[in-house]
Structures are given as structure tokens and as C-alpha cells.
N, C-alpha and C positions, 0 to 999 in steps of 0.2 A: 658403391662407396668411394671408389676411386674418381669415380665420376665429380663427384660431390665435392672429392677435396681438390678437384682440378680446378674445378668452376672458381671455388673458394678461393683459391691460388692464383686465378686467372684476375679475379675482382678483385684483391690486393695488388697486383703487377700492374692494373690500369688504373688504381686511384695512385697509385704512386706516380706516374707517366701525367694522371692531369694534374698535379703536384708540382712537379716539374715542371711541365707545358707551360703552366701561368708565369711561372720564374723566366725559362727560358723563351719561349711561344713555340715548343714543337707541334708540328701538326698529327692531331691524337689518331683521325682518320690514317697514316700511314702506319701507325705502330699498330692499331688495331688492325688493320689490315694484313701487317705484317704476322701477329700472336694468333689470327687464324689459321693462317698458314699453315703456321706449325702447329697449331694442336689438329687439322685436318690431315696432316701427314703425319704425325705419331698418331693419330688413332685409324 
């Protein structure tokens, strides 16, 4: 269940990011990079 709402949570943080990216042009590949990261090291 936690699982699920992480995912959920995960898919809202990176449509916002390519939200942004189009506005700004950050590169999505780093920030994705980066949000694995961290959910590989919290879990």
C-alpha cells in the first residue's frame, strides 16, 4: 500500500518536473536520476 502511494507520488513529482522542463528546459533525465536515488536509498 505504501508502495502504491509512493509510486503515485513519484508520478505526480515528475509530471510536474516535465511541467516545468518545457517552461524552464531542465533536463528530466537528471532529476529522474536523481528521485531514484533517493527512493533506492529510503527503501
Amino acid at each position: 500500500m505504501f508502495c502504491n502511494y509512493f509510486l503515485r507520488f513519484r508520478y505526480f513529482i515528475y509530471s510536474v518536473f516535465v511541467f516545468f522542463s518545457k517552461k524552464t528546459g531542465f533536463t528530466i533525465k537528471n532529476i529522474n536520476f536523481a528521485v531514484d536515488k533517493t527512493i533506492k536509498y529510503h527503501l
